[in-house]
DOBAGU-551272 format. One record per residue: residue in one letter; x, y, z of N, C-alpha, C, O in turn. Coordinates in steps of 0.02 Angstrom, whole numbers, plus 50000, padded with zeros to 5 digits. Layout:
N
AXYZXYZXYZXYZ
...
***
This chain:
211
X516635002551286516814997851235516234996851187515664995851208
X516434997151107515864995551055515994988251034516514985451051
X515714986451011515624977450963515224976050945514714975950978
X515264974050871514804970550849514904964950822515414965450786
X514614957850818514604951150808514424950050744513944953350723
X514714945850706514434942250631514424936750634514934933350641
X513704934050628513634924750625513824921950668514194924350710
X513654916850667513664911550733513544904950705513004902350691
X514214902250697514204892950670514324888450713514474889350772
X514274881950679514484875750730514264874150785514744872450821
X513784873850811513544872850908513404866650908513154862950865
X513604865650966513634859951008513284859551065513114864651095
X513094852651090512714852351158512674849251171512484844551135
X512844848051254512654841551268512004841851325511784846951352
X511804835551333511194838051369511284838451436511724834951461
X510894842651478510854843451555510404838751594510084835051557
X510324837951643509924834051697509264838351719508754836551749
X509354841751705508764845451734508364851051667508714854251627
X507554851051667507404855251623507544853351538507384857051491
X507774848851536507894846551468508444853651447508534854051386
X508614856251466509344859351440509834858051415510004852251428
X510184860551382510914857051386511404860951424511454867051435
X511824854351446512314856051489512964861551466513404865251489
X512674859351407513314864351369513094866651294512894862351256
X513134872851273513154873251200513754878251186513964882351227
X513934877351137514424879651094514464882651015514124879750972
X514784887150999514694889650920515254895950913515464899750956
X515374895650859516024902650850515734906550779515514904450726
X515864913850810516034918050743516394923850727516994924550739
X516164926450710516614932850705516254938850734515654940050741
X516884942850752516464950150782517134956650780517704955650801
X516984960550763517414966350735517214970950823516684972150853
X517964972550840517894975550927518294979850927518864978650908
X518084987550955518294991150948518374993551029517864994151064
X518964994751052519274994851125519885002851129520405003651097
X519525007851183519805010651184520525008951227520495006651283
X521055010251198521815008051213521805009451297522215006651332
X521315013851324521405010351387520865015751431520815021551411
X520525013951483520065015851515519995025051502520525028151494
X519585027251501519725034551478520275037451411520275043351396
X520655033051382520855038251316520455037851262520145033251236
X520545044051251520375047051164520595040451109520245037351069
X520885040151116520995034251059520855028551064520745026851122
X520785023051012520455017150992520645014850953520705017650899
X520925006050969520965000850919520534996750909520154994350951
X520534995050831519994988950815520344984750780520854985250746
X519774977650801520174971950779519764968250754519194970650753
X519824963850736519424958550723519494951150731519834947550693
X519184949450778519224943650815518784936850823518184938050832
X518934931350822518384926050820518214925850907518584927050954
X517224923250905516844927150943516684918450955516454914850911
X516854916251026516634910651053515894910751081515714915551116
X515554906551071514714906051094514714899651140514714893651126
X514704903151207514774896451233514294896051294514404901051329
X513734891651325513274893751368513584886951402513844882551368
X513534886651478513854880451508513424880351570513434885651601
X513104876351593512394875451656512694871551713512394868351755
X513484872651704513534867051789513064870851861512674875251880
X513454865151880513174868751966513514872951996513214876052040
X514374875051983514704879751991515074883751948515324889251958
X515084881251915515254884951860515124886151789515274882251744
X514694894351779514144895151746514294899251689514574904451705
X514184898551625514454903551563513734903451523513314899151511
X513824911851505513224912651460513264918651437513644922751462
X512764920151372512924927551354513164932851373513494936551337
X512994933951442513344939651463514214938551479514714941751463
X514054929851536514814932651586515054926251591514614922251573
X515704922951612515854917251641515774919051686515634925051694
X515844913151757515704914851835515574907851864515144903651848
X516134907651916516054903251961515614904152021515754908352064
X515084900352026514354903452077514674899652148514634893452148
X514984902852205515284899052248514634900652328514754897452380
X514024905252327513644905452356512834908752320512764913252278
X512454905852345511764909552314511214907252367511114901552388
X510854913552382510534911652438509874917852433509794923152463
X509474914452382508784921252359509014926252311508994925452250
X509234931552343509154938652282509964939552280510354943852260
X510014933552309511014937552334511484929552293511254924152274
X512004931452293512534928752245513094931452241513224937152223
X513564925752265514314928852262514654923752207514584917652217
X514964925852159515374921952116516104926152100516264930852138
X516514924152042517054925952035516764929351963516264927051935
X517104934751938516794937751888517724940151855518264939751883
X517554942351790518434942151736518244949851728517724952851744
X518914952451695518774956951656519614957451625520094953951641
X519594963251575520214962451548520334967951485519884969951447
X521014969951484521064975951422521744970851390522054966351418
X521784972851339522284970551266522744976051294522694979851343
X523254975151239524034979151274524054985751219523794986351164
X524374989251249524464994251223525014997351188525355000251230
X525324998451111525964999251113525955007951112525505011351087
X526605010651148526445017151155526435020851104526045025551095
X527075018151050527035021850983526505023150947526565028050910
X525845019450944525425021250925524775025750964524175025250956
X525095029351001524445031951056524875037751043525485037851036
X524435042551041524985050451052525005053351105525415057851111
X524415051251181524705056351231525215047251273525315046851334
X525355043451240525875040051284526505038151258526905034251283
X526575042851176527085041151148527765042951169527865048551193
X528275038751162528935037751215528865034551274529385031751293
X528365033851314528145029151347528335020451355528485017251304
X528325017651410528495011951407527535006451390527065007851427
X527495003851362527025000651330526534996851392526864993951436
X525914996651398525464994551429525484987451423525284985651367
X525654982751460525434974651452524654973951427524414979651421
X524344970651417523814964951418523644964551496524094962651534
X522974966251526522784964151601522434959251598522224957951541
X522214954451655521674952651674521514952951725521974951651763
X521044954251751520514955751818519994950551817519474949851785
X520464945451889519994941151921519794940451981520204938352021
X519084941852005519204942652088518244940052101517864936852065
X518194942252151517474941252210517094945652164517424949652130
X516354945552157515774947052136515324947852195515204942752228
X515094952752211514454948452243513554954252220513494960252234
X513144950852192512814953052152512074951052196511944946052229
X511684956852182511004956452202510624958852154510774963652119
X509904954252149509494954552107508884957552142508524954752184
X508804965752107508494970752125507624970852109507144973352136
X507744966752051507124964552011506944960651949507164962451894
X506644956651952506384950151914505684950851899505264950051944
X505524952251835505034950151816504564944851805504884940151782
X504124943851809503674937351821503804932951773503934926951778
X503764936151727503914929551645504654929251640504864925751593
X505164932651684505804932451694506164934751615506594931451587
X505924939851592506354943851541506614947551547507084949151511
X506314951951625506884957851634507024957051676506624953751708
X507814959451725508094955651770508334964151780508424967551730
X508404966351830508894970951848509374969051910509154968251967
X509934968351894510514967951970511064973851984511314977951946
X511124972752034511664978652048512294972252078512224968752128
X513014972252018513454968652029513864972952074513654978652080
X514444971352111514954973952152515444968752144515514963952181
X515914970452069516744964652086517284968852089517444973752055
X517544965852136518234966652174518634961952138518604955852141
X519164967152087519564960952064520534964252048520724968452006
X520864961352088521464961352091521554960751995521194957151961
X522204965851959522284965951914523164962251906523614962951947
X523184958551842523624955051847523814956651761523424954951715
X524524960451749524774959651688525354957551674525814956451713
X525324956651595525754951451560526064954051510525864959651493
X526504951651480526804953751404526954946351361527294945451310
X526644942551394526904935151401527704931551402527884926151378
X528014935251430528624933251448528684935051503529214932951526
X528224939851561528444942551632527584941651658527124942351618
X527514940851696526664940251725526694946351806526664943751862
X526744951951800526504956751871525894957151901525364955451875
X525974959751965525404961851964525284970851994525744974452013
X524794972051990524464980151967524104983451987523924988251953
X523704981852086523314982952080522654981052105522594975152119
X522174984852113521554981652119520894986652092520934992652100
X520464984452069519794989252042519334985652080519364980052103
X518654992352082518154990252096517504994252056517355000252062
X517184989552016516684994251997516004991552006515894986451974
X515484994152047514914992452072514484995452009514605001051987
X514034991551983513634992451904512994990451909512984984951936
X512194993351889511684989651878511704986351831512014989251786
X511524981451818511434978451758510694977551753510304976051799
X510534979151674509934978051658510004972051616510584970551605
X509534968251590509514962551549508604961851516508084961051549
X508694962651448507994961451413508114957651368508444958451317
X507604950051402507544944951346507234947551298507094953351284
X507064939851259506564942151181506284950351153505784952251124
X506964954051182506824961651167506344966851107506604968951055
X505754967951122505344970551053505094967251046504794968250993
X504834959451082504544953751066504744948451038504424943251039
X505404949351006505914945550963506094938050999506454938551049
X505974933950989506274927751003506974928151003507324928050953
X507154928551058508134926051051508434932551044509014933051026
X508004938251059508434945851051508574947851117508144948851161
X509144948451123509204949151195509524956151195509784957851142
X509544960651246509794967351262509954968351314509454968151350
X510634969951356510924971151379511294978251403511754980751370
X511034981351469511424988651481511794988651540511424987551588
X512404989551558512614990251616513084995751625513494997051581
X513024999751690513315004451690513345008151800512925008151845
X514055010451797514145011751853514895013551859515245012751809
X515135015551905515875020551917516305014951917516095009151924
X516895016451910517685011951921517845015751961517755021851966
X518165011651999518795012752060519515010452039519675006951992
X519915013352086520685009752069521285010352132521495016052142
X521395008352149521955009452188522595011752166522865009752114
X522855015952203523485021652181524015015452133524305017952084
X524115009752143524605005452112524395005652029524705007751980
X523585001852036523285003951982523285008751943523435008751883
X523125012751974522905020551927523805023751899523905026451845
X524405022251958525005023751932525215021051872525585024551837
X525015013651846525185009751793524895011751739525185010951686
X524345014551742523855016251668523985023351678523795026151626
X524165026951711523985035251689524625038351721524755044351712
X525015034451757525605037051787525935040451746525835038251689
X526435046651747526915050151687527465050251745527405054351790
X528095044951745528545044351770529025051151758528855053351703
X529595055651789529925061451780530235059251723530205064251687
X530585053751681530785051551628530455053451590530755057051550
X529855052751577529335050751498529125060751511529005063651458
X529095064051559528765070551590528845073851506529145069951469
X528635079951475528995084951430528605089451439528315089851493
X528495094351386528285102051397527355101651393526925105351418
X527335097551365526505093251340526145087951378525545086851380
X526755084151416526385080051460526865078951528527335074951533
X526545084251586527085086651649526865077651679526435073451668
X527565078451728527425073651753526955072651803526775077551836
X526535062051822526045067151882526175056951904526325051751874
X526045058551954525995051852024525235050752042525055054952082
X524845047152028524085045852026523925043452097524295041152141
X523195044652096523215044852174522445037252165522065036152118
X522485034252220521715026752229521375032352216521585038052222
X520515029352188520085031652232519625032052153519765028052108
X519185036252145518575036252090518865037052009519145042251993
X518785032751970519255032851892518855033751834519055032451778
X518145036651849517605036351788517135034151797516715033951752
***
């Protein structure tokens, strides 16, 4: 996935108990996002969408640049929370290897996290973790809600504050394999004997490594 963000207005805050923080800040703008129509295809929609800025410091439930996440254990280098993820819907007419096809819902993927922190730097700018979420996939068209499924994709994440020396530049890399279970992988890449033709044979997808 590519994106890029424009401006950042309006923030809000309220203050925290601890550290002189705030408990909450807030701000919106815009950001132009470009999402391939679905894990592995050639093709890509872009949109343009208003871009919520929202950092939130509870004690369980934690939002910030990178992720939302409910922190339900933490104990040193280790951390289990609930972690999201999610694709936009797909209509088939506009995709050419799924055209005639019945149309991709809108997912979301919510499940268990559990993340270890591999390395922390002393002045705490660079952080490396290796995440692992397990998250049952759940889609919609907003008139029917199924479900689809389960993924798993285990990822390092890197994280560089004040990046280049920059105050407030932050940089972000994460990267690691997807998994899927046969339910899964049948819904996004399945070619039912109906939709089958001379260009796209039919095929029954099998769990297991997805990219």
């Amino acid at each position: 996935m590519q994106w890029a963000a424009l401006g950042v207005a309006a923030v809000v805050s309220i203050t925290a108990q601890a550290k002189d923080l705030p408990l909450l800040e807030f701000g919106l703008g815009v950001a132009g996002v470009s999402f391939p129509d679905y894990r592995g295809a050639n093709e890509r929609t872009n949109y343009v969408l208003p871009m919520p800025y929202v950092v939130y410091r509870g004690e369980i439930l934690k939002a910030d640049k990178q992720r939302v996440r409910g922190v339900f254990f933490k104990s040193g280098a280790a951390e289990l929370d609930v972690s999201f993820s999610g694709t936009p819907p797909v209509k088939s007419k506009n995709n050419f290897a799924r055209f005639g096809m019945r149309d991709l819902d809108a997912t979301a993927e919510i499940g268990p996290s559990l993340n270890m922190t591999l390395f922390d730097s002393a002045d705490k700018l660079h952080t490396l973790e290796l995440r692992a979420p397990v998250r049952p996939v759940i889609a919609s068209d907003f008139k029917r809600i199924h479900y689809e499924g389960l993924t798993f994709q285990p990822q390092l994440n890197l994280d560089n504050r004040d990046f280049a020396g920059v105050s407030g530049l932050n940089l972000g890399v994460a990267a690691g394999p997807v998994f899927g279970d046969r339910r899964y992988h049948q819904y996004v890449y399945g070619v039912e004997l109906p939709y089958a033709n001379a260009t796209r044979p039919g095929y029954f997808a099998k769990g297991g490594y997805g990219g």
